[in-house]
N, CA, C and O atoms as a Maestro MAE file, in Angstrom:
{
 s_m_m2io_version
 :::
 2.0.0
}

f_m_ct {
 s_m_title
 :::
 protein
 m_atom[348] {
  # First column is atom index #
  i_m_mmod_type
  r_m_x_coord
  r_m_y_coord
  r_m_z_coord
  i_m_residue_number
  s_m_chain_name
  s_m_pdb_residue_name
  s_m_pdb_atom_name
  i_m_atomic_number
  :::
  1 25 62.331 83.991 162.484 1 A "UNK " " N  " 7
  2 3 61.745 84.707 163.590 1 A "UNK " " CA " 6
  3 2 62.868 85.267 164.465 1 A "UNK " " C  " 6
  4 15 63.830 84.676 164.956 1 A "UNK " " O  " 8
  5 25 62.619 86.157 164.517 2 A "UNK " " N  " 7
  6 3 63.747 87.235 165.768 2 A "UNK " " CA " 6
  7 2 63.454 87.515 167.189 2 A "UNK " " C  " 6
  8 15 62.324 87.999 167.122 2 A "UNK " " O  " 8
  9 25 63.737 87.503 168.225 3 A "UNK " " N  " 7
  10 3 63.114 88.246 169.260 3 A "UNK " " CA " 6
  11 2 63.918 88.574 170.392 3 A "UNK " " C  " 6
  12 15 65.017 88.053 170.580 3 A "UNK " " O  " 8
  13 25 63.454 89.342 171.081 4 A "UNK " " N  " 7
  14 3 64.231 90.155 172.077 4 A "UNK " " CA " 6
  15 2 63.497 90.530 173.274 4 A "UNK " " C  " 6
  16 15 62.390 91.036 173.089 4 A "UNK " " O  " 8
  17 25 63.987 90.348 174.701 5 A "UNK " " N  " 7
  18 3 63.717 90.653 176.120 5 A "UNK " " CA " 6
  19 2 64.042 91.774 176.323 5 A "UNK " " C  " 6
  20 15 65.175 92.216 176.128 5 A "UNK " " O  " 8
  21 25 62.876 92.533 176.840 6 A "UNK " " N  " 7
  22 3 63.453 93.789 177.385 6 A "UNK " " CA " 6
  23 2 62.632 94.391 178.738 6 A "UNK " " C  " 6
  24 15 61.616 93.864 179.191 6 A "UNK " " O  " 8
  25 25 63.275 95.597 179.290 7 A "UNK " " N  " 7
  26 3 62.155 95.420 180.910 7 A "UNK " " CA " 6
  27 2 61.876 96.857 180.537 7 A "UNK " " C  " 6
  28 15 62.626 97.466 179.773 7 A "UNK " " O  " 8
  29 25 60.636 97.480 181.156 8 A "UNK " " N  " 7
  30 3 59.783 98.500 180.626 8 A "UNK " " CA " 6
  31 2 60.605 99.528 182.530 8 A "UNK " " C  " 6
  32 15 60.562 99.324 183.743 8 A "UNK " " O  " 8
  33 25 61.111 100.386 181.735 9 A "UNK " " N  " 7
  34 3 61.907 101.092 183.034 9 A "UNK " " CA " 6
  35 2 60.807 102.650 183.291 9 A "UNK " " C  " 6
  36 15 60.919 103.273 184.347 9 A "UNK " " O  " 8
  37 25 59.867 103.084 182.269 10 A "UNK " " N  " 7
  38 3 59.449 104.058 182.164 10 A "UNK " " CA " 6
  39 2 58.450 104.331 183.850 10 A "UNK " " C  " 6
  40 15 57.733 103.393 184.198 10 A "UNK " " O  " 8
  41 25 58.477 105.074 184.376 11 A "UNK " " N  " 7
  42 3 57.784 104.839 185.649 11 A "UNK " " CA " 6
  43 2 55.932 104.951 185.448 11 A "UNK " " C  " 6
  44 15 55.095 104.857 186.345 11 A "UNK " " O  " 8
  45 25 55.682 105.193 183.879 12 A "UNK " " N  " 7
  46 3 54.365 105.239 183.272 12 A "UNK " " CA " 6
  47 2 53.668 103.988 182.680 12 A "UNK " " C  " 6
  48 15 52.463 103.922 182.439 12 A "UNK " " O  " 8
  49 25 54.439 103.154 182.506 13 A "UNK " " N  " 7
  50 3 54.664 101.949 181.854 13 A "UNK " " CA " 6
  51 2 54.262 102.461 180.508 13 A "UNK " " C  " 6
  52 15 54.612 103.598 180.194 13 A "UNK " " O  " 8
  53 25 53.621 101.794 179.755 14 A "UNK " " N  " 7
  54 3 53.124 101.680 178.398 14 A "UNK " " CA " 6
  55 2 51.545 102.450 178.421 14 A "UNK " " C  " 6
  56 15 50.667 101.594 178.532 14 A "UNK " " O  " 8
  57 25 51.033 103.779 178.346 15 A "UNK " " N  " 7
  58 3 50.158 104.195 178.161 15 A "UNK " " CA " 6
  59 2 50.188 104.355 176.388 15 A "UNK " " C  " 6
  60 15 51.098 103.937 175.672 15 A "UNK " " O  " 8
  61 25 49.055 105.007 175.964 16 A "UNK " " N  " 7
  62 3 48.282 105.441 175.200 16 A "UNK " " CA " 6
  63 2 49.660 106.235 174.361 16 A "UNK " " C  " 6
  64 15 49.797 105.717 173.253 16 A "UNK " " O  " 8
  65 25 50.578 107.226 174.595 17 A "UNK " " N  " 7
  66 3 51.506 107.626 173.966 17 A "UNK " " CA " 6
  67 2 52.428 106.743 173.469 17 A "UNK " " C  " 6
  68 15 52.962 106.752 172.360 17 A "UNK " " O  " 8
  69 25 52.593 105.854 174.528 18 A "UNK " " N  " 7
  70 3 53.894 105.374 173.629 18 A "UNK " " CA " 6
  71 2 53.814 103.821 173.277 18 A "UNK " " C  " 6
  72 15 54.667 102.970 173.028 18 A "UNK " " O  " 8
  73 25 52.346 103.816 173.367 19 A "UNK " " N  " 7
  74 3 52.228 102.439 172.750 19 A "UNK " " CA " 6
  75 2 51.424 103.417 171.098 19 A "UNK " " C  " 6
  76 15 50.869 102.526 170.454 19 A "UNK " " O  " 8
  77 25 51.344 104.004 170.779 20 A "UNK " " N  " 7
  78 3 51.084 104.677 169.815 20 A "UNK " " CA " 6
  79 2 52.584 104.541 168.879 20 A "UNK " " C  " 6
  80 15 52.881 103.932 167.851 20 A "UNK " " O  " 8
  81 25 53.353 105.476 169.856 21 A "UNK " " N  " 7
  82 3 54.691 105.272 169.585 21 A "UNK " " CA " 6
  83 2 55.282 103.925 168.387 21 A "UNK " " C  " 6
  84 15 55.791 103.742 167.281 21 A "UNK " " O  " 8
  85 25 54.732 103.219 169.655 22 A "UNK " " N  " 7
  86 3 55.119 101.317 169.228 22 A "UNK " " CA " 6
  87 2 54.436 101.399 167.913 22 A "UNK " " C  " 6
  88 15 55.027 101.475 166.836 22 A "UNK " " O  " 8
  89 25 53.382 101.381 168.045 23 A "UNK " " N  " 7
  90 3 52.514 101.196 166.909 23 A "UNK " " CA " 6
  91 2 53.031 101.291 165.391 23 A "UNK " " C  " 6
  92 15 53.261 100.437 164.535 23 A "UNK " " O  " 8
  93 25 53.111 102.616 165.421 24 A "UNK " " N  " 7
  94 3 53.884 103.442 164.450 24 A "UNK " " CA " 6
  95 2 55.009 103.468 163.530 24 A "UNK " " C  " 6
  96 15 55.301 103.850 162.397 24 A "UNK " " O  " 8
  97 25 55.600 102.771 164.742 25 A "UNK " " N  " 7
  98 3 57.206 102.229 164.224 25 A "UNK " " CA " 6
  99 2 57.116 100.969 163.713 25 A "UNK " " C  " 6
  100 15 57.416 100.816 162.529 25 A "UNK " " O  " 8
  101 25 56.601 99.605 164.667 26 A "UNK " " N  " 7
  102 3 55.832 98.641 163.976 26 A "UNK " " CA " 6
  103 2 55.592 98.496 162.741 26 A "UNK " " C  " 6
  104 15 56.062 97.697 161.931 26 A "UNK " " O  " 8
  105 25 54.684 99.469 162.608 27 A "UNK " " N  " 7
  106 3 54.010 100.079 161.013 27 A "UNK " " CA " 6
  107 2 55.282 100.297 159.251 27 A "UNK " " C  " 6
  108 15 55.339 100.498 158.038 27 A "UNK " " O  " 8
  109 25 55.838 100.098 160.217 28 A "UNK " " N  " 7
  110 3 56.630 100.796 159.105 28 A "UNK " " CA " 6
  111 2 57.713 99.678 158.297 28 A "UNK " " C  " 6
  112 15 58.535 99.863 157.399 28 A "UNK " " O  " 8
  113 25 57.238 98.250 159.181 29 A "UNK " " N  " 7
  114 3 57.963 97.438 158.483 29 A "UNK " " CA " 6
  115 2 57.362 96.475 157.861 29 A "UNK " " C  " 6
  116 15 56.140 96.457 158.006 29 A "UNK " " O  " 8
  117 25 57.952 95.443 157.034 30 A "UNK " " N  " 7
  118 3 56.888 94.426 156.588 30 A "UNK " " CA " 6
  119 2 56.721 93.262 157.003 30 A "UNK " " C  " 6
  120 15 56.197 92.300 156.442 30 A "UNK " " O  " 8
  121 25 57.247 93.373 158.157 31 A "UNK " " N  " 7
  122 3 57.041 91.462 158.746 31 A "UNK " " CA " 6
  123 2 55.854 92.188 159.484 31 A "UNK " " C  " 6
  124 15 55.307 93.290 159.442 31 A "UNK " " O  " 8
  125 25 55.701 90.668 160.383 32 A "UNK " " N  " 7
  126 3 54.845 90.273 161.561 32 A "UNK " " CA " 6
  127 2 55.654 91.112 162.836 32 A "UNK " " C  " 6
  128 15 56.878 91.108 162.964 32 A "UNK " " O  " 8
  129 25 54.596 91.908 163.844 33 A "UNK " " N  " 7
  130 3 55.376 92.566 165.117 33 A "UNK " " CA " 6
  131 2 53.879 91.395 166.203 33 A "UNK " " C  " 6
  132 15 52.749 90.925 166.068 33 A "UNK " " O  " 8
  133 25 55.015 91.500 167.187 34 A "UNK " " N  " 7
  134 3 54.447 90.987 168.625 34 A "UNK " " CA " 6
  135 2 54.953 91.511 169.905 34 A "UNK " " C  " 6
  136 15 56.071 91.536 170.419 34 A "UNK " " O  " 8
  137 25 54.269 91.751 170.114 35 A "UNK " " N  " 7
  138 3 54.616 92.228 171.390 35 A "UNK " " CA " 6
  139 2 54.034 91.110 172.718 35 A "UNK " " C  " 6
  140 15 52.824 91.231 172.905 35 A "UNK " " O  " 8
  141 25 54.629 90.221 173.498 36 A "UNK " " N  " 7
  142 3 54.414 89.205 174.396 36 A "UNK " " CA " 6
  143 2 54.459 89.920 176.142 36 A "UNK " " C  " 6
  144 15 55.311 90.789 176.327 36 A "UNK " " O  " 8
  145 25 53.519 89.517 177.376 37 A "UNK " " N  " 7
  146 3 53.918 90.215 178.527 37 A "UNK " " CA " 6
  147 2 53.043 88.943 179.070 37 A "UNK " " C  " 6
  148 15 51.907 88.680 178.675 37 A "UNK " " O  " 8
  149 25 53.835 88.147 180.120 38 A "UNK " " N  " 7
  150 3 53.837 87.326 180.791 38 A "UNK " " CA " 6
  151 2 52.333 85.845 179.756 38 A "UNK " " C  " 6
  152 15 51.308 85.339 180.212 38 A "UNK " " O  " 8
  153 25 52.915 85.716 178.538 39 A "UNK " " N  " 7
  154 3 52.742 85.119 177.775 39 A "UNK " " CA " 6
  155 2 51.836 85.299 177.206 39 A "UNK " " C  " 6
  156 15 51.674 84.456 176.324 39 A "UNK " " O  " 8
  157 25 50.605 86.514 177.296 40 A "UNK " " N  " 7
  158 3 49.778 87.230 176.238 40 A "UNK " " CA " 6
  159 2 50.746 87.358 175.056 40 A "UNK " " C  " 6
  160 15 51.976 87.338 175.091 40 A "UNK " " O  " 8
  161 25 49.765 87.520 173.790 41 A "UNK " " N  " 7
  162 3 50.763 88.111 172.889 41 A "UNK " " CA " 6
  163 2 49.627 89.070 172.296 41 A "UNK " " C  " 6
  164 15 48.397 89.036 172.256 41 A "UNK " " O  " 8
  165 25 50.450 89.786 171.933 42 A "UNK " " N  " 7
  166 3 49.366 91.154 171.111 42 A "UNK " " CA " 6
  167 2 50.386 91.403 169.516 42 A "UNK " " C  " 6
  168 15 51.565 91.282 169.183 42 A "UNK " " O  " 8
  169 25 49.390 91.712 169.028 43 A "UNK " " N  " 7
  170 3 49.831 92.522 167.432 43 A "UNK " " CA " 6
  171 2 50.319 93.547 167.897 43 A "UNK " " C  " 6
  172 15 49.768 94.305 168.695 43 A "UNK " " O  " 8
  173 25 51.348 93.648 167.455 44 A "UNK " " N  " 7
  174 3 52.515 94.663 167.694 44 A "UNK " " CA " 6
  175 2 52.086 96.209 166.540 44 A "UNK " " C  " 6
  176 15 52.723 97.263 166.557 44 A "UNK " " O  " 8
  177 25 51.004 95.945 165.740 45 A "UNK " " N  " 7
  178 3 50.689 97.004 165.070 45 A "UNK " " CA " 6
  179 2 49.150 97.109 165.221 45 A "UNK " " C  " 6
  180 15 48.272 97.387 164.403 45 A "UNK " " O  " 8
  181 25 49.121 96.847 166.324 46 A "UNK " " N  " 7
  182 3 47.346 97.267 166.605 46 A "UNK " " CA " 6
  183 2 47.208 98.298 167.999 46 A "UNK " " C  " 6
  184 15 46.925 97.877 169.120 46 A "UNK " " O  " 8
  185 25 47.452 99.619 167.683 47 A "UNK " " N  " 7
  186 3 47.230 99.801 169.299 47 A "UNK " " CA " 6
  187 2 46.144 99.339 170.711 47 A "UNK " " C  " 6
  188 15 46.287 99.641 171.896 47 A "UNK " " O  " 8
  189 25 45.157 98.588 170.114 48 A "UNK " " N  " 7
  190 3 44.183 98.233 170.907 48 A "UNK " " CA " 6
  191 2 44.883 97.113 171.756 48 A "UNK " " C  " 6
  192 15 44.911 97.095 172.987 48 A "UNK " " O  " 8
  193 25 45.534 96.031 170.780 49 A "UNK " " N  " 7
  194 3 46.123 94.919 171.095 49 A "UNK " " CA " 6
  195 2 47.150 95.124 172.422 49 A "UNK " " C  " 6
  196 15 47.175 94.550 173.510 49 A "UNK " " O  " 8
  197 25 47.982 96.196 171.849 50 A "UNK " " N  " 7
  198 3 49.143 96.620 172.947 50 A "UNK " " CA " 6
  199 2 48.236 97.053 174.148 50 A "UNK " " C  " 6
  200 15 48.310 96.294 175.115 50 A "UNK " " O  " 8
  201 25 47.394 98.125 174.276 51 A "UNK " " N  " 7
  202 3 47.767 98.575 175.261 51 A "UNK " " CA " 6
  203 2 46.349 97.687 175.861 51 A "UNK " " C  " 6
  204 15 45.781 98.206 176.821 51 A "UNK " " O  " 8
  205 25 45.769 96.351 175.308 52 A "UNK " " N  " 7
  206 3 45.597 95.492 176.224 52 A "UNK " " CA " 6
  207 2 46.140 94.642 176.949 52 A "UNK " " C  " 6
  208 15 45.516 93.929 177.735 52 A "UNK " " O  " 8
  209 25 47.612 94.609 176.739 53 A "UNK " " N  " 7
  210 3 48.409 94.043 177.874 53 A "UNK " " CA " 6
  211 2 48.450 95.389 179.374 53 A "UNK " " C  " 6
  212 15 49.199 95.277 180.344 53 A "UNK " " O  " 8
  213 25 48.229 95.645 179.326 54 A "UNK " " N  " 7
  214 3 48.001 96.812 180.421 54 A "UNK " " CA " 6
  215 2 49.994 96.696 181.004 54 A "UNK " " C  " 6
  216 15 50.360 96.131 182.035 54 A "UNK " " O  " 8
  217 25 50.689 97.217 180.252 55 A "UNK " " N  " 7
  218 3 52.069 97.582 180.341 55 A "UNK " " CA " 6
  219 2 52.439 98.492 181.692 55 A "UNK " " C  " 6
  220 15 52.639 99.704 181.622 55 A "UNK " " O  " 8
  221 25 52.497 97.748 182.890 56 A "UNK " " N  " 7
  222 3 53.735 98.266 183.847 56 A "UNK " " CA " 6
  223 2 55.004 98.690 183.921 56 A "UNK " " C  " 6
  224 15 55.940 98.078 183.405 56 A "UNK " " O  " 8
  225 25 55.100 99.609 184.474 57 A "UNK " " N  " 7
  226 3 57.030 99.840 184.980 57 A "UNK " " CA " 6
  227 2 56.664 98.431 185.470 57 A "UNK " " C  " 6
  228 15 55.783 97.711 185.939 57 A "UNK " " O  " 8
  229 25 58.363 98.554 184.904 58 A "UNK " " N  " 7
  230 3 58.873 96.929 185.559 58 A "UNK " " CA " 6
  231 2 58.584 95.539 184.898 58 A "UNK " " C  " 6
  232 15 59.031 94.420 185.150 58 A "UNK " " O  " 8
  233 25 57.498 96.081 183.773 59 A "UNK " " N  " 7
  234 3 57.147 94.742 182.870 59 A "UNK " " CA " 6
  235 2 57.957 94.023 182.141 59 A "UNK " " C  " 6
  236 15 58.476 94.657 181.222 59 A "UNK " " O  " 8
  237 25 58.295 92.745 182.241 60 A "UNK " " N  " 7
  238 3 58.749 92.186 181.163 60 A "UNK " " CA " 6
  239 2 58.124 91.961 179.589 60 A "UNK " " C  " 6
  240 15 57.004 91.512 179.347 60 A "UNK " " O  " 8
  241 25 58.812 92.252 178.906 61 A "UNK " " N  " 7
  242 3 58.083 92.024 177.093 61 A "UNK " " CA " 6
  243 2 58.966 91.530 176.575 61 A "UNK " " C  " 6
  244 15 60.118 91.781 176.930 61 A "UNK " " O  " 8
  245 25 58.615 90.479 175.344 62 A "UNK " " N  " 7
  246 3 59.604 90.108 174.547 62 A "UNK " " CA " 6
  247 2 58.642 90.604 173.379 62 A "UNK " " C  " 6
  248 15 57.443 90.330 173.429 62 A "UNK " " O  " 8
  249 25 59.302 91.497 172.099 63 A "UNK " " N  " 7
  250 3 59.358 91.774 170.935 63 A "UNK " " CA " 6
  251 2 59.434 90.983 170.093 63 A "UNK " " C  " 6
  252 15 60.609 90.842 169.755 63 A "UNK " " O  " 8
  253 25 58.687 90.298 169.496 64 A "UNK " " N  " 7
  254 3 59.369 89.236 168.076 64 A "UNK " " CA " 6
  255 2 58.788 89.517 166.686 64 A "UNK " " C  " 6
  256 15 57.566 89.416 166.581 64 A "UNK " " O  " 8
  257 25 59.219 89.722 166.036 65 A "UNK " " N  " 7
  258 3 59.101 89.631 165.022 65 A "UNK " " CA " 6
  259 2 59.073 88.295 163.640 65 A "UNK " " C  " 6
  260 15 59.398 87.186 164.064 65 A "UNK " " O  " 8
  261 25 58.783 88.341 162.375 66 A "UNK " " N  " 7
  262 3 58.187 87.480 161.404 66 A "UNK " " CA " 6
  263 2 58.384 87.799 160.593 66 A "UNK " " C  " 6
  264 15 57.600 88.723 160.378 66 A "UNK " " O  " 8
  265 25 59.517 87.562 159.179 67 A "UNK " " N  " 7
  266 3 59.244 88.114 158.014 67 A "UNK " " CA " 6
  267 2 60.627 89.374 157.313 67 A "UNK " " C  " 6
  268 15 61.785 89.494 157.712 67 A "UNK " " O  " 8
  269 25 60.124 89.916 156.514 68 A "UNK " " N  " 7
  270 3 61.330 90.903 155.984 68 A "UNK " " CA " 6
  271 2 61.318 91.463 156.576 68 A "UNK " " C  " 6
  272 15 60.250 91.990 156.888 68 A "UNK " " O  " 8
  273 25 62.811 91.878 157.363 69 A "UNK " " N  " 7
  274 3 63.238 93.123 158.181 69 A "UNK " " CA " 6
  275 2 62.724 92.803 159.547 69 A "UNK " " C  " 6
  276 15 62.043 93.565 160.233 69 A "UNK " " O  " 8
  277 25 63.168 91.436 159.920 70 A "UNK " " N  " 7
  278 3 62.300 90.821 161.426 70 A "UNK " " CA " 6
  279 2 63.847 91.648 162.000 70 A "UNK " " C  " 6
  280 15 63.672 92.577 162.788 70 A "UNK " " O  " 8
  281 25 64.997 91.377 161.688 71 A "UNK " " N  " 7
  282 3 65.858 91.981 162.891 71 A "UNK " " CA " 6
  283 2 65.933 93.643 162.664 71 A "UNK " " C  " 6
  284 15 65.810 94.246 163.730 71 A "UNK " " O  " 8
  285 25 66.077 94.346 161.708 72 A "UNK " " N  " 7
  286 3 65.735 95.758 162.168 72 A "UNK " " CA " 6
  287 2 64.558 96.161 163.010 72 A "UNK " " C  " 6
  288 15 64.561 97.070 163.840 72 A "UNK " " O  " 8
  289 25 63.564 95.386 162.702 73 A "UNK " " N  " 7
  290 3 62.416 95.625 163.246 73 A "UNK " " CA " 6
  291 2 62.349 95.847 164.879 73 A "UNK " " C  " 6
  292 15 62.003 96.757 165.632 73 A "UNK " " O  " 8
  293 25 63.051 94.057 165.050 74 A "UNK " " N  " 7
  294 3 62.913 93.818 166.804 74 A "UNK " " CA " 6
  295 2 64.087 94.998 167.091 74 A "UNK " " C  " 6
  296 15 63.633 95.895 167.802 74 A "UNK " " O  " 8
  297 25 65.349 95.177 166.737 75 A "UNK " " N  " 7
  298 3 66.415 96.091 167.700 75 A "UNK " " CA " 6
  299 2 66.101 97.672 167.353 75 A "UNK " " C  " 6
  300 15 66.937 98.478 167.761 75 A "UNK " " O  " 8
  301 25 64.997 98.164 166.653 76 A "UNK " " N  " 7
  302 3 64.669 99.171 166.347 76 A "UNK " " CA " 6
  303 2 63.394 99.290 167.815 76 A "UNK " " C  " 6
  304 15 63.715 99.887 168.842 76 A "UNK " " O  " 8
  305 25 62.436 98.836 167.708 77 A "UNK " " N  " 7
  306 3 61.155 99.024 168.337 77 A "UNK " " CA " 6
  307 2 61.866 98.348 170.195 77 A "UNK " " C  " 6
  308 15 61.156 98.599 171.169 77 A "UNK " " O  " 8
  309 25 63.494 97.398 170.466 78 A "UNK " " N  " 7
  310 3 63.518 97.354 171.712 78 A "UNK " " CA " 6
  311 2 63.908 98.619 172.297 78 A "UNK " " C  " 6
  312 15 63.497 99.119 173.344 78 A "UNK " " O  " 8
  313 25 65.065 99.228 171.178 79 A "UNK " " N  " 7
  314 3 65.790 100.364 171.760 79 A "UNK " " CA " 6
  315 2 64.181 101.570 172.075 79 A "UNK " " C  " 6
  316 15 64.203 102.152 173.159 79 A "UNK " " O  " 8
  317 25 63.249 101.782 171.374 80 A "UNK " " N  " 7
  318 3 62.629 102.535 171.812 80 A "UNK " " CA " 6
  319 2 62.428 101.858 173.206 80 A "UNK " " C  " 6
  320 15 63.392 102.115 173.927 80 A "UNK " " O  " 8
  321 25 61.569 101.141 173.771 81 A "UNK " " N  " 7
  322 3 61.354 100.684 174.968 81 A "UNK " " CA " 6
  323 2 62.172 101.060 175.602 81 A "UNK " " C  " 6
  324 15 61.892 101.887 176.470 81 A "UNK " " O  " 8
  325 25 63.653 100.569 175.419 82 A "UNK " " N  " 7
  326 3 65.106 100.840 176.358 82 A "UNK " " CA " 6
  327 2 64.707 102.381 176.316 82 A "UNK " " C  " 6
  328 15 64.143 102.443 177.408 82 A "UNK " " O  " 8
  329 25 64.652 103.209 175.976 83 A "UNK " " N  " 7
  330 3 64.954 104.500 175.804 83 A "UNK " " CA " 6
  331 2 63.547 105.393 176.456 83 A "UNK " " C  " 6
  332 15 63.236 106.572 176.283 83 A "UNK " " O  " 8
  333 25 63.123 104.718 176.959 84 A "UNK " " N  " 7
  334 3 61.725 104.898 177.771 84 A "UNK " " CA " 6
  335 2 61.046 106.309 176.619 84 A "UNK " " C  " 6
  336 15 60.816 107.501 176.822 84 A "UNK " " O  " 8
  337 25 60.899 105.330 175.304 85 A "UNK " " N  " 7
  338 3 60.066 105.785 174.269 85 A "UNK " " CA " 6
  339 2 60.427 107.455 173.837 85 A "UNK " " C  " 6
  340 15 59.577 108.212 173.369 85 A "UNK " " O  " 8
  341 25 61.901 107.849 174.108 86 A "UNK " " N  " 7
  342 3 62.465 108.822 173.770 86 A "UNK " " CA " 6
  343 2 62.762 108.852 172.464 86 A "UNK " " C  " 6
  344 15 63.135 107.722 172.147 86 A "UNK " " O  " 8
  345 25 62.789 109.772 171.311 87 A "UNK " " N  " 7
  346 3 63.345 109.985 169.802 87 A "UNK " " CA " 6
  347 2 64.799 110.156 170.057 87 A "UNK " " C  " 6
  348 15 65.572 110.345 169.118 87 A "UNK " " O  " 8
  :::
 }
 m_bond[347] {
  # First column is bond index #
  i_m_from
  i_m_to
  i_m_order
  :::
  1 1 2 1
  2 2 3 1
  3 3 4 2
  4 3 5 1
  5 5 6 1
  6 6 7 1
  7 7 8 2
  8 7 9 1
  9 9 10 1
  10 10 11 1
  11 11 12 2
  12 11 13 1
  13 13 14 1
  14 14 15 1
  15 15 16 2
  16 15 17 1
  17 17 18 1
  18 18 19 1
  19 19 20 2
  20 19 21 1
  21 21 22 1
  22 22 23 1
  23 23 24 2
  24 23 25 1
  25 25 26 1
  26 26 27 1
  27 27 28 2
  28 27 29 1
  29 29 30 1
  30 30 31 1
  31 31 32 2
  32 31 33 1
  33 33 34 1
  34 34 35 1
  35 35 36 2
  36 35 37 1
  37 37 38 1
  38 38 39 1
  39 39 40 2
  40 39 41 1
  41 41 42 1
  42 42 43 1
  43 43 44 2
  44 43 45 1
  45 45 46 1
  46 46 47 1
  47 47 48 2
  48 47 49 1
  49 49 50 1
  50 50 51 1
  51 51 52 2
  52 51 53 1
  53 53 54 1
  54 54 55 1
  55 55 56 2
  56 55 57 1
  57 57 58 1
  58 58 59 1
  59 59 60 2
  60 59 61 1
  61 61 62 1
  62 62 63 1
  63 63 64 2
  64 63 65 1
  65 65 66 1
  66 66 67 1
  67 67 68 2
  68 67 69 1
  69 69 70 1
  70 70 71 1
  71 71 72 2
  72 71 73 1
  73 73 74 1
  74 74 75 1
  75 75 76 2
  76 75 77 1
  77 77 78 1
  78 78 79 1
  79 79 80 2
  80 79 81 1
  81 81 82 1
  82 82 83 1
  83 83 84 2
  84 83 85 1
  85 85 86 1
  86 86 87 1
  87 87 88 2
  88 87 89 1
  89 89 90 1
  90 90 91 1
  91 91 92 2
  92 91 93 1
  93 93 94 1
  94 94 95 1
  95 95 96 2
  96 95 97 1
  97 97 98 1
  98 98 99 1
  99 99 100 2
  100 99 101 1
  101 101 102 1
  102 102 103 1
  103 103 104 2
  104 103 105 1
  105 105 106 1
  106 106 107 1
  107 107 108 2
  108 107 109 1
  109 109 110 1
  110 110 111 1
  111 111 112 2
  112 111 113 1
  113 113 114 1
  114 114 115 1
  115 115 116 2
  116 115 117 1
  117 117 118 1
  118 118 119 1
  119 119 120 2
  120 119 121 1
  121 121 122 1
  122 122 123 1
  123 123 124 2
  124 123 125 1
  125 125 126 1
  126 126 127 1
  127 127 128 2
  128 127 129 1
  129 129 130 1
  130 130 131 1
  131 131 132 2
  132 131 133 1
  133 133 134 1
  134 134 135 1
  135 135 136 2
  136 135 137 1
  137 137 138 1
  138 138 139 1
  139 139 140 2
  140 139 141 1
  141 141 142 1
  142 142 143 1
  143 143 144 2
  144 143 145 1
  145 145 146 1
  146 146 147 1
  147 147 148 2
  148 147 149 1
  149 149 150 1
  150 150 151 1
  151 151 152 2
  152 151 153 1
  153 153 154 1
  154 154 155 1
  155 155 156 2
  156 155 157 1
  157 157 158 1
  158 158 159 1
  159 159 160 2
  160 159 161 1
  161 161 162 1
  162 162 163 1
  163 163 164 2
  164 163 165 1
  165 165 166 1
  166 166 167 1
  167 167 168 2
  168 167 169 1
  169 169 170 1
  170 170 171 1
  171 171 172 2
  172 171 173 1
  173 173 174 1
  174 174 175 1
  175 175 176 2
  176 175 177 1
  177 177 178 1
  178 178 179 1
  179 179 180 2
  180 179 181 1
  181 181 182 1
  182 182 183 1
  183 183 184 2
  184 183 185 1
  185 185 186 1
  186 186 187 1
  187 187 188 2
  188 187 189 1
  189 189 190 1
  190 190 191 1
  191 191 192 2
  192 191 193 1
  193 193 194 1
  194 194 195 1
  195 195 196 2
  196 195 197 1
  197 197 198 1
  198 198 199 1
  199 199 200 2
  200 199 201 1
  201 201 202 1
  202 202 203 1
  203 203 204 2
  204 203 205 1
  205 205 206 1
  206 206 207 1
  207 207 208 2
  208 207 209 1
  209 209 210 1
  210 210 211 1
  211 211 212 2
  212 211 213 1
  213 213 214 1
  214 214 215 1
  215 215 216 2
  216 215 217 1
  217 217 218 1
  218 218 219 1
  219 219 220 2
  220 219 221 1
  221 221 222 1
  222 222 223 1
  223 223 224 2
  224 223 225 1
  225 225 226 1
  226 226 227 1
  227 227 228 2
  228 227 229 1
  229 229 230 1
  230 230 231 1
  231 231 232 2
  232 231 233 1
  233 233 234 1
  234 234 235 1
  235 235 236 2
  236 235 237 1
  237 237 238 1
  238 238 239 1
  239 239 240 2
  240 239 241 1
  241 241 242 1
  242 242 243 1
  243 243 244 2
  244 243 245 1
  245 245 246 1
  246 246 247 1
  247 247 248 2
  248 247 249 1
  249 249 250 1
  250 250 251 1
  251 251 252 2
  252 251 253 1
  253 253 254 1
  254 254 255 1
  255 255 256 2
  256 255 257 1
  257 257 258 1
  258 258 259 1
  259 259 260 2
  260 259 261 1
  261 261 262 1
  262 262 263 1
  263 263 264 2
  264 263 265 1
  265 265 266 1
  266 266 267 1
  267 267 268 2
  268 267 269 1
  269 269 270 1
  270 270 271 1
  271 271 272 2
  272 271 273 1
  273 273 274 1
  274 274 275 1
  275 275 276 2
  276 275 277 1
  277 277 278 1
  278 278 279 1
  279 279 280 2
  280 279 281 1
  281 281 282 1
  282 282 283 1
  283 283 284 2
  284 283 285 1
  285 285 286 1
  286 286 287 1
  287 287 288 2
  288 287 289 1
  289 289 290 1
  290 290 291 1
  291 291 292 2
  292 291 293 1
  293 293 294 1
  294 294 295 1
  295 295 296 2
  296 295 297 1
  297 297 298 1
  298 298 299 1
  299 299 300 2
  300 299 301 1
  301 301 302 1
  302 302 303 1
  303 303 304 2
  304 303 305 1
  305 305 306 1
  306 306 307 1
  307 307 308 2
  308 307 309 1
  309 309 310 1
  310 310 311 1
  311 311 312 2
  312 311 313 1
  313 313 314 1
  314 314 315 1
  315 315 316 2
  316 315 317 1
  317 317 318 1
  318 318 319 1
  319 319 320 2
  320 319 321 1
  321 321 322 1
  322 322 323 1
  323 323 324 2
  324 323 325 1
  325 325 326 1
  326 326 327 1
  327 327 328 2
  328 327 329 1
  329 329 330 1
  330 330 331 1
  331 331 332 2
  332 331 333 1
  333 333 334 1
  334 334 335 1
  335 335 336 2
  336 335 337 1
  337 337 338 1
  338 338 339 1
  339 339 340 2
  340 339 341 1
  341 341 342 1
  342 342 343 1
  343 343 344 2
  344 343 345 1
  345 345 346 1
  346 346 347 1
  347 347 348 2
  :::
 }
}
């Protein structure tokens, strides 16, 4: 298991775009994704899941991952976050 802290700097927090975003990227690997916010945890490849943490600027999340490709996974899907969901 892998995981990583990161703080949500976007002044939108986590809407509908870029938890899509998340989603997506998620998607594309073969472990387990999680996404955690003040100890909820959501499926990191369900957008329903995510954007029922209702994601603030300023939120704390930890990313963890499960499985093949748990560390590309987590430093792939934090840097999006860091990057306030920029390509």
């Amino acid at each position: 298991m892998t995981e990583r802290e990161v703080l949500v700097r976007s002044d939108a927090g986590v809407h509908a775009r870029p938890a899509m975003m998340f989603v997506r990227e998620a998607m594309k690997y073969p472990c387990e994704v999680f996404l955690i916010k003040d100890n909820v945890e959501a499926n990191g490849k369900s957008i329903m899941s995510v954007l029922g943490l209702a994601i603030t600027s300023g939120s704390r999340l930890i990313v963890r991952a499960r499985g093949d490709e748990e560390e590309s996974a987590v430093a792939k899907l934090v840097s999006l976050i860091e990057n306030d969901f920029k390509n």
